[in-house]
C-alpha positions as CSV (number, residue, x, y, z in Angstrom):
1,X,0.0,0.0,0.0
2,X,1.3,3.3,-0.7
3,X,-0.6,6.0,1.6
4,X,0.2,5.3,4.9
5,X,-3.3,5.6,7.3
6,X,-3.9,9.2,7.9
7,X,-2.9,10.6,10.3
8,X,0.5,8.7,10.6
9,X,1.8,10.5,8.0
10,X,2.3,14.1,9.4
11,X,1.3,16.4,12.4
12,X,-2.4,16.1,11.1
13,X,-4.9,13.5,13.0
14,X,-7.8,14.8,10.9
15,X,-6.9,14.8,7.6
16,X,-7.3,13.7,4.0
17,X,-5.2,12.3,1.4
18,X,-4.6,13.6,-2.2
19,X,-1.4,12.4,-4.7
20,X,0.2,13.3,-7.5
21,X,1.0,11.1,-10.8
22,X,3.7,11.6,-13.5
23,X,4.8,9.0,-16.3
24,X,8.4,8.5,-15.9
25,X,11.0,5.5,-17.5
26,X,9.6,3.1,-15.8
27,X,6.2,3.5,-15.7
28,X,4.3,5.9,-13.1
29,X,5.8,7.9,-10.2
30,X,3.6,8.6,-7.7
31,X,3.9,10.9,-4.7
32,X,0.9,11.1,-1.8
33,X,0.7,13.5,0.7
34,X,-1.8,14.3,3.9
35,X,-3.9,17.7,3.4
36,X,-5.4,19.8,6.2
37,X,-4.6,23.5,5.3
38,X,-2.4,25.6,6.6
39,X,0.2,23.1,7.4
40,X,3.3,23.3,5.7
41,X,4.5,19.9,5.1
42,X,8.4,18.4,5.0
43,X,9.5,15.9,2.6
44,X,9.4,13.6,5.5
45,X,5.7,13.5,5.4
46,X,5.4,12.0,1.6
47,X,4.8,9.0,0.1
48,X,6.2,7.5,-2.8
49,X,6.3,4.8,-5.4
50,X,6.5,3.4,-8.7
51,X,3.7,2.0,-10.4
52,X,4.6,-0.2,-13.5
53,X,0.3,0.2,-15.0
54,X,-2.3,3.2,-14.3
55,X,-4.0,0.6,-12.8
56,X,-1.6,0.0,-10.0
57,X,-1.8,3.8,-9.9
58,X,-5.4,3.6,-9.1
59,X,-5.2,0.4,-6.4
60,X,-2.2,2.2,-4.3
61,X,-4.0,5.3,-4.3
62,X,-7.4,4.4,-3.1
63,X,-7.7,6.1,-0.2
64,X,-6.8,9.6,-1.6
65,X,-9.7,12.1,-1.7
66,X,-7.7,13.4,-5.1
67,X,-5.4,11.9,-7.4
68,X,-4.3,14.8,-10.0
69,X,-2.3,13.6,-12.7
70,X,-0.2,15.1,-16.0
71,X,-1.8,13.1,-19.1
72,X,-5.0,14.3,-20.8
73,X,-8.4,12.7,-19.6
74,X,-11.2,12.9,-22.5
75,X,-10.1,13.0,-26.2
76,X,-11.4,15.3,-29.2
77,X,-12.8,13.6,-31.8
78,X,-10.9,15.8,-34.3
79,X,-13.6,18.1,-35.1
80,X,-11.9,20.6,-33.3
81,X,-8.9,20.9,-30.4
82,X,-9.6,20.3,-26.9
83,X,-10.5,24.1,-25.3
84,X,-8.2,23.2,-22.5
85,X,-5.5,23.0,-24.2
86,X,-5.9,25.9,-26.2
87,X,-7.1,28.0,-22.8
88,X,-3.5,26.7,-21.1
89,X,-1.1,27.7,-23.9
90,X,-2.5,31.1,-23.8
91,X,-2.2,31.2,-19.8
92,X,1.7,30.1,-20.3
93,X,2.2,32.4,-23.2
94,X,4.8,32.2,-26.3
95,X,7.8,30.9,-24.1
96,X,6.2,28.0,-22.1
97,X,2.8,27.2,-24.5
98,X,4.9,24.7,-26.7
99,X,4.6,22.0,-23.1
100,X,1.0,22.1,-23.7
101,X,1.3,19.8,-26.9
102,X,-1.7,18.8,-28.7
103,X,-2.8,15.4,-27.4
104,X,-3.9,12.7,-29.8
105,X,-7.3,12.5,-31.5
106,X,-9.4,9.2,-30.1
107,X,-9.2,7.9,-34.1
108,X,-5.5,7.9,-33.3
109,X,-5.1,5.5,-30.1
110,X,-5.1,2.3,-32.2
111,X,-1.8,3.7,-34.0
112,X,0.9,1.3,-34.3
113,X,3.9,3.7,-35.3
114,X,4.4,7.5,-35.9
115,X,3.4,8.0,-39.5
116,X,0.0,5.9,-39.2
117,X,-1.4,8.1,-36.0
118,X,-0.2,11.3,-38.3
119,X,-2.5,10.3,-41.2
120,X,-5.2,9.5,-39.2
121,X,-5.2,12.5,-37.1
122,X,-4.6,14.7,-40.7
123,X,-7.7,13.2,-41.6
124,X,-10.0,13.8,-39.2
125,X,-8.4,16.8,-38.0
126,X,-6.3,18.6,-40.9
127,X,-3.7,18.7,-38.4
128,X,-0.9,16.1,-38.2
129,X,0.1,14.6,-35.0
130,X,3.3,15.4,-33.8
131,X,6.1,12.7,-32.4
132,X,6.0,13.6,-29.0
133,X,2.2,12.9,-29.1
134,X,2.8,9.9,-30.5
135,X,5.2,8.6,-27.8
136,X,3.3,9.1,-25.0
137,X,0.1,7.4,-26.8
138,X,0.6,4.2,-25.0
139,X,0.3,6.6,-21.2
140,X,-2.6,8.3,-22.7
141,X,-4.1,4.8,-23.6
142,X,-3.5,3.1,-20.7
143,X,-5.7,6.6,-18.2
144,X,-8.3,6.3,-21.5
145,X,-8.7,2.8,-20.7
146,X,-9.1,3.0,-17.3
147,X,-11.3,6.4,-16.7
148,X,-14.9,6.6,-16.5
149,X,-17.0,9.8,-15.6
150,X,-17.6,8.5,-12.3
151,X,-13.6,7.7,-12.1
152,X,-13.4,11.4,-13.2
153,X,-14.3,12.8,-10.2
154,X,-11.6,11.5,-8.1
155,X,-9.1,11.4,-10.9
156,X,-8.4,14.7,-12.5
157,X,-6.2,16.0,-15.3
158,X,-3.4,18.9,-14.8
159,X,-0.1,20.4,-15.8
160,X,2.5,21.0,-13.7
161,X,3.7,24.2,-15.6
162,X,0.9,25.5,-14.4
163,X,1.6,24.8,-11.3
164,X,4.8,26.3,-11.3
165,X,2.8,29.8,-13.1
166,X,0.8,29.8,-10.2
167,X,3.4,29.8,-7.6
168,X,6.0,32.0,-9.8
169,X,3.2,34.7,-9.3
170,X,1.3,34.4,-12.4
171,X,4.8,34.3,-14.9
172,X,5.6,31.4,-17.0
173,X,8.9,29.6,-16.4
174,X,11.7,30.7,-18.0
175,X,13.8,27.2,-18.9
176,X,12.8,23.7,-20.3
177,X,12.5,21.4,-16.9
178,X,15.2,18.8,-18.3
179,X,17.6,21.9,-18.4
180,X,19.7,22.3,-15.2
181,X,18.7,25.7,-14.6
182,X,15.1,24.7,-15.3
183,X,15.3,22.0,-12.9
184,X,16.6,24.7,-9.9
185,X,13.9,27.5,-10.8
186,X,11.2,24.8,-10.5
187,X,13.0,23.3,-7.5
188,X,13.1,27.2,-5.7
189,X,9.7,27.6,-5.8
190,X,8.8,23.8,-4.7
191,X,11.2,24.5,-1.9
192,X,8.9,26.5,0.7
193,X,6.5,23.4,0.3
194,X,8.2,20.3,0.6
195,X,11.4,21.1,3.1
196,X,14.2,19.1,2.9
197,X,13.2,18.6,-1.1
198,X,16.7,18.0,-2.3
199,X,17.4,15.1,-0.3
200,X,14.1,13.6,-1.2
201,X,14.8,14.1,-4.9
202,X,18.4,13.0,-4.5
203,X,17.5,9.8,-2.5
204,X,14.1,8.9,-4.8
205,X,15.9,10.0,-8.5
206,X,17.4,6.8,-10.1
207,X,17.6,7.7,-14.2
208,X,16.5,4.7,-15.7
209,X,13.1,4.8,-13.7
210,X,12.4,8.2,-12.4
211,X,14.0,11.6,-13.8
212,X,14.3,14.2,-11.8
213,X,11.7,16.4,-13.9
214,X,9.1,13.9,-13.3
215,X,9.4,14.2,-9.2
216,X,9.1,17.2,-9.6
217,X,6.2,17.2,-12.0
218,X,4.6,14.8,-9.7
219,X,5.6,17.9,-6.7
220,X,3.8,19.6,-8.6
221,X,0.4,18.2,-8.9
222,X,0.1,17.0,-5.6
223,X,0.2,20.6,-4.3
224,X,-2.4,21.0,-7.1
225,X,-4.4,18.6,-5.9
226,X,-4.2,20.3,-2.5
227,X,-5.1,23.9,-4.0
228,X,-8.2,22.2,-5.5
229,X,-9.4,20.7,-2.2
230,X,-8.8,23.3,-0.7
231,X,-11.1,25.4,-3.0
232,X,-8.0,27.6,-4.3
233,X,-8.1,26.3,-7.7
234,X,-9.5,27.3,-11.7
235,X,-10.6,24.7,-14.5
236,X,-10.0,25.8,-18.1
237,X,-12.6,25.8,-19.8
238,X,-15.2,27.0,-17.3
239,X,-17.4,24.5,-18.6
240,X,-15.8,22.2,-20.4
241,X,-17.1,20.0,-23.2
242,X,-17.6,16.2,-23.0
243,X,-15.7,13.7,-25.4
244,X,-17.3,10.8,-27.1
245,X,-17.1,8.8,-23.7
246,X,-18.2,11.5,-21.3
247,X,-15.1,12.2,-20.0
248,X,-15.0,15.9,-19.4
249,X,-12.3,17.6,-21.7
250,X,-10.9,20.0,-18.8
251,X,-7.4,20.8,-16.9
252,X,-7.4,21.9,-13.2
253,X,-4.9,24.6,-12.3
254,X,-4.2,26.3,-8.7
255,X,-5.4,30.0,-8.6
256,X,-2.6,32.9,-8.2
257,X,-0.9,32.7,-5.1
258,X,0.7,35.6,-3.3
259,X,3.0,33.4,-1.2
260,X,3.8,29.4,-1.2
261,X,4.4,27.2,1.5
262,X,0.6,25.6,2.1
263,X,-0.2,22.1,0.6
């Protein structure tokens, strides 16, 4: 089991439970944490793993109130991009709106290689599919699979740049999160959060399984997921549309902050 009973796992006897997902190497890393606002949490009080299926993601976190994670939930049919999407890049502006990359059409999940899924999303879309899409297909299929509309309200969809424009003060950040210098502006603002984050990143990171930009995408949208319980959180669109399964087409993002350091 990955949450530990609540309670147990910080200062707070009355509390909930909410975690954080990001696809890494070696399948999913996932970090849990215990929510009851304001208390500012240490890196002690976090659980961890790595899941090798979404659905190991969704039997170890059972008992979170919230599991936010960074892959799209609900699919356009190519008749026109997901609002979401479009809605973040503009939130993130020219530098950063290239990480919100177009996720696949639904035609385009039964792909077997690159050029295929491009055809098929030219076809129904007029727009071809570009290779990062393509390469995290088999992610995207696995939540797609696995999510329901009742699933959806437990499990939600987010970005972790976001994240990170929320807690930067409402400005975009300024380096690609693989880049060294992207890794320590993301880790600065993490930092009043999560204390003692270096040694947890340094003592979970092992390269062929879990990069460092995925802990701390997966950082990132566990605090998410405590702005949004915590009511301090925006969906883009306001009402957002529902795909061809009912999934709602929608991210979750944390509302400006003027100062970090609550989960």
């Amino acid at each position: 089991m990955l949450i530990r009973p609540t309670g147990k796992a910080g200062p707070c006897k009355k509390a909930f439970q909410v975690a954080g997902v990001d696809g890494c190497p070696a399948g999913w890393f996932v970090v849990a944490s215990v929510v009851k606002p304001p208390v500012k949490l240490g890196a002690k009080y976090l659980d961890f793993c790595v899941a090798s299926s979404f659905a190991e993601v969704l039997s170890k976190t059972r008992q979170c109130k919230l599991v936010c994670v960074d892959i799209p939930i609900g699919l356009s049919d190519g008749d026109k991009p997901r609002q979401c999407d479009v809605q973040a890049r503009k939130i993130l502006g020219p530098g950063r709106a290239s990480s919100i990359f177009p996720p696949p059409i639904r035609q385009c999940l039964s792909a077997k290689d690159p050029q295929t899924a491009s055809e098929i999303c030219f076809k129904h879309s007029g727009k071809k599919l570009n290779r990062q899409s393509f390469f995290i297909m088999p992610k995207i299929r696995e939540v797609d699979r696995a999510m329901t509309p009742q699933r959806q309200q437990r499990v939600r969809e987010i970005h972790p740049e976001l994240a990170f424009w929320a807690l930067n003060g409402g400005k975009p950040m300024q380096h690609k999160k693989r880049q060294l210098a992207g890794r320590n502006e993301r880790m600065r603002l993490l930092s009043p959060i999560f204390c003692g984050l270096e040694k947890f990143v340094a003592e979970v990171r092992k390269p062929k399984q879990v990069a460092p930009d995925d802990i701390l995408d997966a950082l990132a949208a566990v605090w998410t997921a405590g702005q949004i319980v915590s009511g301090k959180a925006e969906t883009l669109p306001k009402n957002p549309e529902l795909d061809s399964k009912g999934l709602r087409m929608e991210i979750l993002y944390p509302a400006l902050i003027e100062c970090a350091g609550h989960v």
